[in-house]
BAPA-502042 format. One line per field, with one value per residue: residue number from 1; residue in three letters; x, y, z of N, C-alpha, C in turn. Coordinates in Angstrom, 1 decimal. Atoms other than C-alpha are relative to their C-alpha. Last residue first. Layout:
BEGIN
num <- [NUM | ...]
residuo <- [ALA | ...]
n.u <- [X | ...]
n.v <- [Y | ...]
n.w <- [Z | ...]
ca.u <- [X | ...]
ca.v <- [Y | ...]
ca.w <- [Z | ...]
c.u <- [X | ...]
c.v <- [Y | ...]
c.w <- [Z | ...]
END
This chain:
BEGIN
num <- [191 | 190 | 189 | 188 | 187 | 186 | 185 | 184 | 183 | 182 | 181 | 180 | 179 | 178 | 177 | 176 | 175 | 174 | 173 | 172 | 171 | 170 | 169 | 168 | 167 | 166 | 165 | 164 | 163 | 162 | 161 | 160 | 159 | 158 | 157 | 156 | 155 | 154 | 153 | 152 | 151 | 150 | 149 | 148 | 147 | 146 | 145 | 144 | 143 | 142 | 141 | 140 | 139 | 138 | 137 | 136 | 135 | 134 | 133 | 132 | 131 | 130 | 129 | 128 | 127 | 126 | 125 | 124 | 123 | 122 | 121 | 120 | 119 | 118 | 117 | 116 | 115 | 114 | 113 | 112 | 111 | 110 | 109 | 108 | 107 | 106 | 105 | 104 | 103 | 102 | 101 | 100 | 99 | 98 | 97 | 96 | 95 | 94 | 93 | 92 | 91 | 90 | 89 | 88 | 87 | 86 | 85 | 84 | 83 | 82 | 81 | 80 | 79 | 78 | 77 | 76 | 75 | 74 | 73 | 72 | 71 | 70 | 69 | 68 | 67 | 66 | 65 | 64 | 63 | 62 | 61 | 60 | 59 | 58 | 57 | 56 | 55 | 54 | 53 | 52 | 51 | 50 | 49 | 48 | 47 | 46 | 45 | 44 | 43 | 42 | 41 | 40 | 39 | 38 | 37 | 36 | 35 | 34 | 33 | 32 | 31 | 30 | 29 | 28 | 27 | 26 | 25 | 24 | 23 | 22 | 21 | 20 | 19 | 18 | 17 | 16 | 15 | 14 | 13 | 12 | 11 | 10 | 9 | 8 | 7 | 6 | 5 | 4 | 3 | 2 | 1]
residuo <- [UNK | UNK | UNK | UNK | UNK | UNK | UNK | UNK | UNK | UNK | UNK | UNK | UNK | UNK | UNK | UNK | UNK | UNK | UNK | UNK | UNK | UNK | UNK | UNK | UNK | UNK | UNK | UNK | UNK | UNK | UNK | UNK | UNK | UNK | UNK | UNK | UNK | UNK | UNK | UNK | UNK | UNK | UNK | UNK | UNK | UNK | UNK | UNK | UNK | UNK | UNK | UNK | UNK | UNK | UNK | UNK | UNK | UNK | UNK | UNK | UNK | UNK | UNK | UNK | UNK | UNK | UNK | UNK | UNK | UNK | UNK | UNK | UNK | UNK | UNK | UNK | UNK | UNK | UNK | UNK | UNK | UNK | UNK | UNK | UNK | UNK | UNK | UNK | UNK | UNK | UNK | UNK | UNK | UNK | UNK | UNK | UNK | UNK | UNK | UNK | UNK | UNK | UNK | UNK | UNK | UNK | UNK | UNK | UNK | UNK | UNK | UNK | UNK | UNK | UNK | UNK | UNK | UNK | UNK | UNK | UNK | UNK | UNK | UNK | UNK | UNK | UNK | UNK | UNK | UNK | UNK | UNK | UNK | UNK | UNK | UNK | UNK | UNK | UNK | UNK | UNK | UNK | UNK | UNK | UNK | UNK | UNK | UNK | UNK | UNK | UNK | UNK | UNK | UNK | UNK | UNK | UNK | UNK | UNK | UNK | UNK | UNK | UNK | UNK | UNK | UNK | UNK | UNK | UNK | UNK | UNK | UNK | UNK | UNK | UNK | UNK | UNK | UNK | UNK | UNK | UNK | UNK | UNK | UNK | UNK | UNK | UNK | UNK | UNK | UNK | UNK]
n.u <- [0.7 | 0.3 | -0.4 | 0.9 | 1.5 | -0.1 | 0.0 | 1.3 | 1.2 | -0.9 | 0.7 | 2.0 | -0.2 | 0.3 | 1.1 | 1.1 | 0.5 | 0.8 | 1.2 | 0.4 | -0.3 | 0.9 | 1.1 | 0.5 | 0.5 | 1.3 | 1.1 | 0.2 | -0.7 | -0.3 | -0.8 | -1.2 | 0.2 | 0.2 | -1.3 | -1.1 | -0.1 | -1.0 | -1.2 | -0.2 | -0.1 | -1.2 | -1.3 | 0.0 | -0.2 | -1.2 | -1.5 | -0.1 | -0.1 | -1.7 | 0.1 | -1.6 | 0.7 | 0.1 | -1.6 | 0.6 | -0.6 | 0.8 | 1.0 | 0.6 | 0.8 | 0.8 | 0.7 | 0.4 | 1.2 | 1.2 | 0.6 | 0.4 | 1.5 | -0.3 | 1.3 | -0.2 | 0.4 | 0.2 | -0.1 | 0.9 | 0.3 | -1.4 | 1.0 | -0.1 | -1.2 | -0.6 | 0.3 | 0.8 | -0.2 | 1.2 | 0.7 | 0.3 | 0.6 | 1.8 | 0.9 | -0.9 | -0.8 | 0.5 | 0.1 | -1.1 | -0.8 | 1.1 | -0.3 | -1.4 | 0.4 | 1.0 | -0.9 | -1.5 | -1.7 | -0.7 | -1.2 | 0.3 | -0.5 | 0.5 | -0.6 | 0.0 | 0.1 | 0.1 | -0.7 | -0.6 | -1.5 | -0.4 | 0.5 | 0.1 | 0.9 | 1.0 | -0.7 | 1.8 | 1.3 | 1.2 | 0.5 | 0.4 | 1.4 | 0.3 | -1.2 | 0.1 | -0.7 | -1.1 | -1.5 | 0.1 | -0.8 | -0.1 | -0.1 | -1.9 | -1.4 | -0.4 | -1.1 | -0.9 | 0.2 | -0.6 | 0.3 | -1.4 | -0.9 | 0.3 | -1.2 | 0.4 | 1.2 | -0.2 | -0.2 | 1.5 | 0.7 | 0.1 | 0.6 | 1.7 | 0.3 | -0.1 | 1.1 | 1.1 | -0.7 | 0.9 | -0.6 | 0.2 | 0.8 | 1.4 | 0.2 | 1.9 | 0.3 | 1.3 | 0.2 | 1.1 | 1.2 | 0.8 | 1.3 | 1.0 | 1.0 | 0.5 | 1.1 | 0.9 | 0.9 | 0.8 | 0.6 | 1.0 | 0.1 | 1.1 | 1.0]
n.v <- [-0.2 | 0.0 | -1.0 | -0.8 | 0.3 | -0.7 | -1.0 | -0.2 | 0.5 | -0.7 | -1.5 | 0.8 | 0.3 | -1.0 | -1.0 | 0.2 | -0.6 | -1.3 | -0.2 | 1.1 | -1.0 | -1.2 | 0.6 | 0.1 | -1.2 | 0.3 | 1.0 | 1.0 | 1.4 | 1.7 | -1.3 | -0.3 | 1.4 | 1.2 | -0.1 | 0.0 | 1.5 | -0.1 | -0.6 | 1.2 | 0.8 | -0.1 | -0.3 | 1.5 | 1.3 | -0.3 | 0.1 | 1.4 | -0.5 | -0.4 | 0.9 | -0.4 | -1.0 | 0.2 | 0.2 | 1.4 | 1.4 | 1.0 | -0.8 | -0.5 | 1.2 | -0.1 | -1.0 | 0.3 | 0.9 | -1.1 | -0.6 | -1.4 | -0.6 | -1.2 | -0.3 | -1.5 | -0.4 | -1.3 | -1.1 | -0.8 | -1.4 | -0.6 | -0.4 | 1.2 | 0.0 | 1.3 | 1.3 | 0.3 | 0.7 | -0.2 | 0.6 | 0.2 | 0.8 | 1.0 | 0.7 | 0.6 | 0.5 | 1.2 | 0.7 | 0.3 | 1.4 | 1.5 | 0.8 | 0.4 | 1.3 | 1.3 | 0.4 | 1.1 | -0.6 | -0.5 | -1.5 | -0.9 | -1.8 | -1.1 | -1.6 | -1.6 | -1.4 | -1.4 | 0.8 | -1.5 | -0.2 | 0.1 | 0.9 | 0.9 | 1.1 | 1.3 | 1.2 | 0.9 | -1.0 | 0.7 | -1.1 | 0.8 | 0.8 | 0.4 | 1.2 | 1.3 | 1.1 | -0.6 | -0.6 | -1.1 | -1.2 | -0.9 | 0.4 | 0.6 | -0.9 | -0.8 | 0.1 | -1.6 | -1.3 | -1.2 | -0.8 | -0.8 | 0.9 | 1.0 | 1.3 | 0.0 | 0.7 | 1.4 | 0.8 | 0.4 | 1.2 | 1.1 | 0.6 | 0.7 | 1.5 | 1.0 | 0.5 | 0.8 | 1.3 | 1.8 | 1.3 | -0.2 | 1.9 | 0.5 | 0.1 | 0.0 | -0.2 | -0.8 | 0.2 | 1.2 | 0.3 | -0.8 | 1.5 | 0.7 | -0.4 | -0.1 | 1.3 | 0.1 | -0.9 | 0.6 | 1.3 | -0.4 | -0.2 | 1.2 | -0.5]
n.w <- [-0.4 | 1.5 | 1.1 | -0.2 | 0.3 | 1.5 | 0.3 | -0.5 | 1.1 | 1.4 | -0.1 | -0.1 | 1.6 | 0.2 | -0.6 | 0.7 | 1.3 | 0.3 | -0.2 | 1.4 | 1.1 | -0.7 | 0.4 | 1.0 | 0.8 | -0.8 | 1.0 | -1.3 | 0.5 | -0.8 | -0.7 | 1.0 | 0.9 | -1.3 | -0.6 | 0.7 | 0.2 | -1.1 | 0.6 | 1.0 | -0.7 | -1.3 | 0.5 | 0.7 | -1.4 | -0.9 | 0.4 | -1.2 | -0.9 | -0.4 | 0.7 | 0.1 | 1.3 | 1.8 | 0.6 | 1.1 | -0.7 | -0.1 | 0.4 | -1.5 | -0.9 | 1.1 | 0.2 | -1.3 | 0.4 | 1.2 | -0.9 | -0.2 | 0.7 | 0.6 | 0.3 | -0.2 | 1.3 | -0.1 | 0.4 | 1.1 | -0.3 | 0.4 | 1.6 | 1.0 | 0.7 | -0.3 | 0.7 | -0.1 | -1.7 | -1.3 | -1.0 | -1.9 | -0.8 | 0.8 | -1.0 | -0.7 | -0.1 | 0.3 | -0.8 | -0.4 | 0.5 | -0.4 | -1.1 | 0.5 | 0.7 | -0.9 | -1.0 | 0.5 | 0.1 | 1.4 | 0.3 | 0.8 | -0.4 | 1.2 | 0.0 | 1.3 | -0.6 | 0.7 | 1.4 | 0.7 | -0.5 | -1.4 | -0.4 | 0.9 | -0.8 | 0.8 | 0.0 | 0.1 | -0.7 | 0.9 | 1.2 | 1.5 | 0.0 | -0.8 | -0.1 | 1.3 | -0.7 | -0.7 | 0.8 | 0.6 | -0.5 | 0.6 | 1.4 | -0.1 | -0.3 | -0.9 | -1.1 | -0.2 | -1.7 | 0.1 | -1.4 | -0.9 | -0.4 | -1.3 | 0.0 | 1.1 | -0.6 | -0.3 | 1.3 | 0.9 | -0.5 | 0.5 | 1.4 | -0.4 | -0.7 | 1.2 | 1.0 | -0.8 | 0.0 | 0.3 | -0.6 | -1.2 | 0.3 | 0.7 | -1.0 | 0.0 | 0.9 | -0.9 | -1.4 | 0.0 | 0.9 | -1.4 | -1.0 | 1.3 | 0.6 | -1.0 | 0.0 | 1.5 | 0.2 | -0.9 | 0.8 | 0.2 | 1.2 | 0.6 | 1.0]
ca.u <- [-33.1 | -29.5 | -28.2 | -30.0 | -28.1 | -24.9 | -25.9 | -26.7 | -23.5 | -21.5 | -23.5 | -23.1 | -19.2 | -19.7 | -20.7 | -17.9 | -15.7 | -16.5 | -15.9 | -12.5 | -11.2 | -12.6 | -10.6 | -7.6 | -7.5 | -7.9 | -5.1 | -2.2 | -0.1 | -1.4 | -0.7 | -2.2 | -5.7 | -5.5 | -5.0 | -7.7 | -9.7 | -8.9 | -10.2 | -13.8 | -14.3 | -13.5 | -15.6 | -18.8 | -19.0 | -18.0 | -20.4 | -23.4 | -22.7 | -22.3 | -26.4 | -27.5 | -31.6 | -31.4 | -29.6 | -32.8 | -32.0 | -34.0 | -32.2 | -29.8 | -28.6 | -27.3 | -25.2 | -23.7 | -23.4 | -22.0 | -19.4 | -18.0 | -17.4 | -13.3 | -13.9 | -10.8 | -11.2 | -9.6 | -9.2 | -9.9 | -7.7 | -8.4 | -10.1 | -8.1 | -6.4 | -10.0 | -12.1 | -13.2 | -10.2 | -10.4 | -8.0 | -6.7 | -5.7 | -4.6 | -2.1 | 1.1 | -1.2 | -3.8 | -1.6 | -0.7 | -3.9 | -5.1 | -1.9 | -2.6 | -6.0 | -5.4 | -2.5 | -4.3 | -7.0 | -10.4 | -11.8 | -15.1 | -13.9 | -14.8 | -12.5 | -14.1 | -13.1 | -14.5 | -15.0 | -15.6 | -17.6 | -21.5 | -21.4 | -19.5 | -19.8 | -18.8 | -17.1 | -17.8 | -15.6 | -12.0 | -8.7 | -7.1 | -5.0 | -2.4 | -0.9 | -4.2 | -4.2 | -5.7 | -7.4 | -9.8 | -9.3 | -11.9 | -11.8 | -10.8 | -13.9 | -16.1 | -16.9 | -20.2 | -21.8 | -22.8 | -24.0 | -22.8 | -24.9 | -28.0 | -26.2 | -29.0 | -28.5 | -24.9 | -25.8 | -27.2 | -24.2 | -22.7 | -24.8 | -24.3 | -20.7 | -21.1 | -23.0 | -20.0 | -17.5 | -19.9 | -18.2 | -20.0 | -22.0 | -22.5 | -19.2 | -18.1 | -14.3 | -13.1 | -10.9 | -10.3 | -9.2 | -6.9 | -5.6 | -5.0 | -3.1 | -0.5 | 0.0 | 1.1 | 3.2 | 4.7 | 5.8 | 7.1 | 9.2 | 9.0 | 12.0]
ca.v <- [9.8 | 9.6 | 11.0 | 8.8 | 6.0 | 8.0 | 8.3 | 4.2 | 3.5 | 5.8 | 4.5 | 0.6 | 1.8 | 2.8 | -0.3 | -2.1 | 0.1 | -0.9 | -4.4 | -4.2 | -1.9 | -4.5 | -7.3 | -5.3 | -4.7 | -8.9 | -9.6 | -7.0 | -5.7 | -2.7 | 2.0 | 0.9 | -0.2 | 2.6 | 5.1 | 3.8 | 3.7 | 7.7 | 7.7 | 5.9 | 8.2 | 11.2 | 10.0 | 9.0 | 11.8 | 14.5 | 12.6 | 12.9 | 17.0 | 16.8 | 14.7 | 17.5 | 17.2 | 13.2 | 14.6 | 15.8 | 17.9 | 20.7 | 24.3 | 22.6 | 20.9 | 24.4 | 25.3 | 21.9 | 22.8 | 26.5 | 24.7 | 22.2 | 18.9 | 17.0 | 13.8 | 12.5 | 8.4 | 6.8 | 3.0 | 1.0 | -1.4 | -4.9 | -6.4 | -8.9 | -5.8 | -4.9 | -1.7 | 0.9 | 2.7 | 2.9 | 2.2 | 3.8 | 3.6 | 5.4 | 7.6 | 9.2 | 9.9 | 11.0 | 13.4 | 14.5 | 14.9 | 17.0 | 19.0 | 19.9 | 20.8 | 23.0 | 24.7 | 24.7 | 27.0 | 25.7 | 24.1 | 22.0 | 19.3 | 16.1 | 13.4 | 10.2 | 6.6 | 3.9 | 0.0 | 0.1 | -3.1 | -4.2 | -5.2 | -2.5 | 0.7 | 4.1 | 6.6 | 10.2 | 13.6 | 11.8 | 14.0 | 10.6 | 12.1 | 14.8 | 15.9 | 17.8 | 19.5 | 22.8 | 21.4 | 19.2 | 16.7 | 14.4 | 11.2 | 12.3 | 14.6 | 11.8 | 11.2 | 11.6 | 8.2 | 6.2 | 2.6 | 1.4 | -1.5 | 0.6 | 3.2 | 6.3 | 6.9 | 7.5 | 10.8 | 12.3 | 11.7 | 13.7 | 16.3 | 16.6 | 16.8 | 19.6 | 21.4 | 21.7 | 22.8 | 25.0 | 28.1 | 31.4 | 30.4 | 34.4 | 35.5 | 33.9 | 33.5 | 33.6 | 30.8 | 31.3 | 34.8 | 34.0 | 30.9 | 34.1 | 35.8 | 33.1 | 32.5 | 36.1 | 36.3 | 33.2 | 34.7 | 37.7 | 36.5 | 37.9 | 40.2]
ca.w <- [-18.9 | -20.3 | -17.3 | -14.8 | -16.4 | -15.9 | -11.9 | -11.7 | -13.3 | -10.9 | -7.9 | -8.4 | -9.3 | -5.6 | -4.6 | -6.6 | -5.2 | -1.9 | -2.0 | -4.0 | -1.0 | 1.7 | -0.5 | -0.5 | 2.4 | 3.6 | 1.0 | 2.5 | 0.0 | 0.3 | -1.6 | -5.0 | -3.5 | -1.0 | -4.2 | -6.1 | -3.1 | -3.0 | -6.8 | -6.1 | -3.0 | -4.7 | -7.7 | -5.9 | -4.0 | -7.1 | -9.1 | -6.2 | -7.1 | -10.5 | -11.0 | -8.7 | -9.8 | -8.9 | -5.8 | -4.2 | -0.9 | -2.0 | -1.3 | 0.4 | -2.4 | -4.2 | -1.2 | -1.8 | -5.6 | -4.8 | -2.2 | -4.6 | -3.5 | -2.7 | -0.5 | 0.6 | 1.3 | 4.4 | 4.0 | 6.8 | 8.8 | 9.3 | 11.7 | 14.1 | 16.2 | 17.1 | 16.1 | 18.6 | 18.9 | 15.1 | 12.7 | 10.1 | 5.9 | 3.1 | 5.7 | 3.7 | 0.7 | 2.6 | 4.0 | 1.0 | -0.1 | 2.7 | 2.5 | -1.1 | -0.6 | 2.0 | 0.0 | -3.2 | -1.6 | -3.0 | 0.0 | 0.2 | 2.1 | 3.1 | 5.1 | 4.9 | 6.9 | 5.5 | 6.6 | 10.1 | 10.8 | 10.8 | 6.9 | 6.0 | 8.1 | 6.9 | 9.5 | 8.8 | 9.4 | 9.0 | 10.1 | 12.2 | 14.9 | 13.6 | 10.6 | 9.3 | 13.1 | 11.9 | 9.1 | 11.4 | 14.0 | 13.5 | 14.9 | 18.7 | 18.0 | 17.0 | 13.3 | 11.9 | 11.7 | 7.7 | 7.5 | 3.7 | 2.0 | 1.9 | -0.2 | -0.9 | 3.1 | 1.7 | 0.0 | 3.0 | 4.9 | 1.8 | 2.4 | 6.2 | 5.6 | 2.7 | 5.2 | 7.9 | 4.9 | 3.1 | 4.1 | 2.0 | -1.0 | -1.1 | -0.5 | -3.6 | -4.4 | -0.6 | -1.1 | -4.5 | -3.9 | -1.0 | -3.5 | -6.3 | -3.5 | -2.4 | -6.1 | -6.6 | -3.6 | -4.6 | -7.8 | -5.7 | -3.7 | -0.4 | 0.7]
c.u <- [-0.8 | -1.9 | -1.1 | -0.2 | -1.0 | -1.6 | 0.3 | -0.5 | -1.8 | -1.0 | 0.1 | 0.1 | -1.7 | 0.3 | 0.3 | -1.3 | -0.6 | 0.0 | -0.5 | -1.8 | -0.9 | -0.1 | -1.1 | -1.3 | -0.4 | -0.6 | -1.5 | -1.5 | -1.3 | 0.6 | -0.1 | 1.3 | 1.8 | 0.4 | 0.7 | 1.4 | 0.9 | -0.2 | 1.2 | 1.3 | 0.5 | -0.1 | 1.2 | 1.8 | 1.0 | 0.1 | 0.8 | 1.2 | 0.3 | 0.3 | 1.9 | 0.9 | 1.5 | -0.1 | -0.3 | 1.0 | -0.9 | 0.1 | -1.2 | -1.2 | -0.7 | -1.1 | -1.5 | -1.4 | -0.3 | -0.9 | -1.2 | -0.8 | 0.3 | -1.7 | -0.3 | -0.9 | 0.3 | -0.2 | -0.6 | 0.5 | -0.9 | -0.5 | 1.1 | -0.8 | -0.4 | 1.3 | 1.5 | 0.3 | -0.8 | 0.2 | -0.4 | -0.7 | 0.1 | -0.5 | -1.3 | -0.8 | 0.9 | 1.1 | -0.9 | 0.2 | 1.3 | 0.4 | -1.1 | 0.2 | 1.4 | 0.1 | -0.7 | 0.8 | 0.6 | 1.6 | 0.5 | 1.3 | -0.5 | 0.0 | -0.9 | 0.2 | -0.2 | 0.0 | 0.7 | 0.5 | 0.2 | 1.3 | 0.2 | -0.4 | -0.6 | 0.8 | -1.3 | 0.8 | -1.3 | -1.4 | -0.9 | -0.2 | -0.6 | -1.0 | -0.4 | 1.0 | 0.0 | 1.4 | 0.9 | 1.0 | 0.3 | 0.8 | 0.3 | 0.1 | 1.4 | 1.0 | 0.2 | 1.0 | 0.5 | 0.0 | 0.9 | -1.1 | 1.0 | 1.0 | -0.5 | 0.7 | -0.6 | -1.3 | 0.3 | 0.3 | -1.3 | -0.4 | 0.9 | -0.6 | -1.3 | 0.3 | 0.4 | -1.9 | -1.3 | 0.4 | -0.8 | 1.2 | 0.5 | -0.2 | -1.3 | -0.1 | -1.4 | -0.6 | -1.1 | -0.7 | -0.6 | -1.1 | -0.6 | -0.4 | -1.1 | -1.7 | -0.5 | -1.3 | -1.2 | -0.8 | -0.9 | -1.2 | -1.3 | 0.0 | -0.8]
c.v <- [1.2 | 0.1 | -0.2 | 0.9 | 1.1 | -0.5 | 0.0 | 1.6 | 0.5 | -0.2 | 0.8 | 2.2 | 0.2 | 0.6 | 1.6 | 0.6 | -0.8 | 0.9 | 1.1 | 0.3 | -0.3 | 1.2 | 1.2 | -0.3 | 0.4 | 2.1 | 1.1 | -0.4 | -1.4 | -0.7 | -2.0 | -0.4 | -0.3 | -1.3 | -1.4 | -0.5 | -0.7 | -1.5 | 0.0 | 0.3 | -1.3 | -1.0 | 0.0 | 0.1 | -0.4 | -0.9 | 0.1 | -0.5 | -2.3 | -0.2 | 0.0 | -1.2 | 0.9 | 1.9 | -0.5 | 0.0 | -1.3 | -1.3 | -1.1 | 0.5 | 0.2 | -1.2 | 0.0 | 1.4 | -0.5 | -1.4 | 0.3 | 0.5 | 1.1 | 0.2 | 1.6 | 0.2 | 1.8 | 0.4 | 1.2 | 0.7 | 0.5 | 1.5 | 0.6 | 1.2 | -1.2 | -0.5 | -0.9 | -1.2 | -0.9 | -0.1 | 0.9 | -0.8 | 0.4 | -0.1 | -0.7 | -0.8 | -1.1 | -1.0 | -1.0 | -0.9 | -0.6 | -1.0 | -0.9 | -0.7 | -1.1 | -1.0 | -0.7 | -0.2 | -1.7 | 0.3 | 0.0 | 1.2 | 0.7 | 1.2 | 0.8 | 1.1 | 0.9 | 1.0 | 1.2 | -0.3 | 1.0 | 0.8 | -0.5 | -1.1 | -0.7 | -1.4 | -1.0 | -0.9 | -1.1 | 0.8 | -0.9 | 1.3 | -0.6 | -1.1 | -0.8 | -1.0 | -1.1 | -0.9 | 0.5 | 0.6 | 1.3 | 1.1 | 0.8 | 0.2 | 0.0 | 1.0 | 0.3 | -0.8 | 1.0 | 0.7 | 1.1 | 0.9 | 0.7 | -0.9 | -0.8 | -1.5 | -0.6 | -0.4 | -1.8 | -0.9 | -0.1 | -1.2 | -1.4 | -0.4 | -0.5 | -1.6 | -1.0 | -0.8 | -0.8 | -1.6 | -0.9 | -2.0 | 0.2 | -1.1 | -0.4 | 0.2 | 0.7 | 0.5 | 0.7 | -0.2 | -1.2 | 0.1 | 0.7 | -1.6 | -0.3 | 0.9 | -0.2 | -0.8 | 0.0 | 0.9 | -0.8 | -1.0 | 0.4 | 0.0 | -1.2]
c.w <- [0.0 | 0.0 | -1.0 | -1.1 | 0.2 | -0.5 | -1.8 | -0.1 | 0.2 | -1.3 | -1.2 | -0.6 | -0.2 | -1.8 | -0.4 | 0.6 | -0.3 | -1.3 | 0.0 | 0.0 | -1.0 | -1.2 | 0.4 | -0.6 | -1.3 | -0.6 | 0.5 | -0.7 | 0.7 | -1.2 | 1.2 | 1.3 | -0.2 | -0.4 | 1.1 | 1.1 | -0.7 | 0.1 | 1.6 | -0.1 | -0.8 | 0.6 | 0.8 | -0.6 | -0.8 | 1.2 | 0.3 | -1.2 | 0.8 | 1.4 | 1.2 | -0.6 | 0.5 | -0.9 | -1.2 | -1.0 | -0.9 | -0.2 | -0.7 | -0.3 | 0.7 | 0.2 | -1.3 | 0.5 | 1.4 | 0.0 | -0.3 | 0.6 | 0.2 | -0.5 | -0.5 | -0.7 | 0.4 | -1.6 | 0.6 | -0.7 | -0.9 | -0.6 | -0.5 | -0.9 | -1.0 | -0.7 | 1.1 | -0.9 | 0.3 | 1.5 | 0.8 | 0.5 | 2.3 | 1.0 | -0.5 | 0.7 | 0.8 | -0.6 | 0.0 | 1.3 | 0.2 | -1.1 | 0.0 | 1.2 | -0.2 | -0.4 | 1.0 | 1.0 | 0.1 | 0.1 | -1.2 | -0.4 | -1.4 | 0.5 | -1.0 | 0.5 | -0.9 | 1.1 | -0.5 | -1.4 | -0.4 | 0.4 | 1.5 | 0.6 | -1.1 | 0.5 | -0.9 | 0.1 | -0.2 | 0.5 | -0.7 | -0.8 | -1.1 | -0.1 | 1.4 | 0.0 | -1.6 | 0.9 | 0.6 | -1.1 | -1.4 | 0.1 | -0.8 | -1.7 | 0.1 | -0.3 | 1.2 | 0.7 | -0.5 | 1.9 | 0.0 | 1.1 | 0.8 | 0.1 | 1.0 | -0.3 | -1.6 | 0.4 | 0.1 | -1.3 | -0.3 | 1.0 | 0.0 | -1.5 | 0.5 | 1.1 | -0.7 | -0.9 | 1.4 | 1.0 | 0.1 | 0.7 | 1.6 | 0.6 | 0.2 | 1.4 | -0.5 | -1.4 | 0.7 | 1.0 | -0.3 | -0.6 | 1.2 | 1.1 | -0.8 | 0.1 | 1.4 | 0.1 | -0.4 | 0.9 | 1.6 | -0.7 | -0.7 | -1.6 | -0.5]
END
């Protein structure tokens, strides 16, 4: 017999999940926004992930699970995972397995570079959905907050999670660029 309590909360993350049929599955949009939001970062080169790179929700313990690679002066600097999901059990495993995995490498990078953080990139679907409609982020203030923030908070983590000098320093360098952004969006604010 199923309990019922988890019953409950299995229900209420079916309803979040499908909260708004309207906005609808954002998650392929919200990765073209936020590689729109890094062309606003001329210190960070932005790709889409390959296919090896990306392996999705249905493999979130597998492979890497990144949907963009940022590019620090030439080199891999930033893997990003972005998701629009609301169910607590997606979200949960995607932090979790950020958790267990700050950092990857590349098939592409070199046993002298050093590894990259992985960032998790949590945006709402409604304000993605809500970009689309005129792809001008000074008039979604929340929307390049939610970047900036998930990316500033999984660095955190990364930061927390070495020992090793050379990551740390990479880590260091990108929050202060995305501090740049933080300051640069409250400024807008007051404007």
């Amino acid at each position: 017999m199923r309990n019922i309590e988890t019953s409950n909360i299995n229900d209420l993350d079916y309803q979040k999940a499908n909260i708004n049929p309207d906005i609808g599955d954002q998650g392929h949009a919200a990765e073209e926004v936020v590689m729109e939001f890094f062309k606003s970062i001329p210190a960070i080169e932005i790709r889409p992930a390959t296919t090896l790179e990306d392996s999705g929700k249905e493999q979130i313990g597998k492979d890497k699970a990144i949907d963009a690679i940022g590019y620090l002066e030439g080199k891999p600097a930033l893997g990003l995972q972005i998701t629009t999901a609301t169910d607590s059990k997606i979200r949960n495993q995607k932090s979790n397995d950020l958790l267990n995995r700050p950092f990857i490498r590349l098939p592409e990078m070199k046993t002298t570079d050093t590894a990259m953080p992985r960032t998790l990139v949590f945006i709402d679907a409604a304000e993605v959905k809500s970009f689309l409609q005129d792809h001008n982020f000074d008039n979604h203030p929340k929307l390049k907050h939610q970047i900036v923030e998930s990316n500033v908070n999984s660095l955190k983590l990364a930061l927390m999670k070495t020992q090793n000098p050379k990551e740390q320093e990479l880590i260091n360098k990108l929050m202060v660029i995305f501090r740049e952004q933080l300051s640069d969006n409250e400024k807008g604010k007051t404007h």
